[in-house]
Steps between C-alpha positions, in 0.01 A plus 500: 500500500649707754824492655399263794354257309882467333620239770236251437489540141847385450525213743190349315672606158849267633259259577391470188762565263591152436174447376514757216811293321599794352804571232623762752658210737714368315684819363506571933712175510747634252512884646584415880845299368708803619459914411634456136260227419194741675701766246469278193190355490329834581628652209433201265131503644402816347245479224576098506218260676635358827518135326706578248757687704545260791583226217730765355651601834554145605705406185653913513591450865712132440727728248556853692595422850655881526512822306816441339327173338276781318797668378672194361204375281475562118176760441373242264448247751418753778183491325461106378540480905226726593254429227196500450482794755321793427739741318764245540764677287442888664532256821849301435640879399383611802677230714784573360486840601362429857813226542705780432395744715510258820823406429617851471341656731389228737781251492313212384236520732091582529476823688261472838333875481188622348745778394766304332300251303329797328804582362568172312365471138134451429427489886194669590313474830330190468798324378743643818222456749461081351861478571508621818234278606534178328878565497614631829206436672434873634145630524359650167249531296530431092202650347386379161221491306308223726607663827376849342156390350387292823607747786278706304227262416457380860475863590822546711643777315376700237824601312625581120824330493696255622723715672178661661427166611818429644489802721141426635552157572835566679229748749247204527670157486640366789874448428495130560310479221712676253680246360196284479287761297659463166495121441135407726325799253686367156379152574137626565484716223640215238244268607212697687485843504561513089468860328204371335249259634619465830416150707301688778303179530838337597671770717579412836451879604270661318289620779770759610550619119334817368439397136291208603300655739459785261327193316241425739 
């Protein structure tokens, strides 16, 4: 797959997204609330399948409207609230502490930089760059595991890390697309393009990826 090919990859990916059914929509529906919601979920997603933590998330988000809501509720049921989340009780701890650090030094609010959200608690690059898009709606591109493995099946990169990948798609994939990237390749890679066994009898665009015409 080369960079060209990008554009009409991704328009017949949208096309076909609600197809696929998969558990990453309805965790979307629960991140693009507001920036803190984006925030929340993100973290809570984190070694957790997508279904379990946008029925956690929905029930999390109808108690903490605001930081401060963090703050005020007992540890204990912090993490009755969030379970059964990966990790849930390293997670409500780390609320706690995150709640606490945008109060202080945010005054309540999400931060809107790259620069800022990597100073909150437990915020790496994937998590920052999901709030920015899903929550503020700027132009960026969260790279997890799905986004990693497929840029590099299809051929489009050929990168180590995440972060690699981050830095060669931002060269390579046109900016509209950005936001896009992170929930069209999640979807395709829960139901399609699997780790293992992937459905390249079903894939709408397997004639531009590498790996299946490696196959031929």
């Amino acid at each position: 797959m080369t960079r060209e090919d990008l554009p009409k990859v991704l328009e017949i990916m949208k096309r076909e997204f609600p197809k696929w059914h998969a558990p990453i929509v309805k965790l979307i529906a629960q991140k693009r609330k507001d920036p803190l919601s984006a925030l929340l979920c993100a973290l809570l997603s984190t070694r957790t399948r997508d279904e379990t933590t946008a029925e956690v998330c929905k029930r999390f988000l109808q108690r903490v409207k605001k930081p401060q809501d963090l703050l005020e509720i007992d540890q204990e049921e912090l993490e009755k609230l969030i379970y059964p989340v990966g990790f849930y009780r390293n997670k409500a701890r780390q609320l706690k502490e995150l709640a606490k650090q945008l109060v202080e030094d945010f005054n309540g609010k999400v931060p809107d930089s790259l620069e800022d959200l990597l100073k909150l608690k437990g915020v790496g690059r994937k998590v920052a760059n999901i709030v920015l898009s899903e929550g503020f709606g700027k132009p960026a591109i969260a790279v997890d595991v799905h986004v990693h493995r497929i840029s590099n099946r299809w051929g489009l990169v050929k990168t180590k890390t995440p972060e690699e990948t981050e830095e060669a798609l931002m060269e390579i994939l046109p900016r509209e697309y950005w936001r896009d990237y992170n929930r069209l390749l999640v979807a395709f890679g829960q139901t399609i393009c699997k780790p293992i066994k992937p459905k390249c009898g079903e894939c709408p665009i397997s004639k531009w990826c590498g790996y299946y015409n490696s196959l031929l």
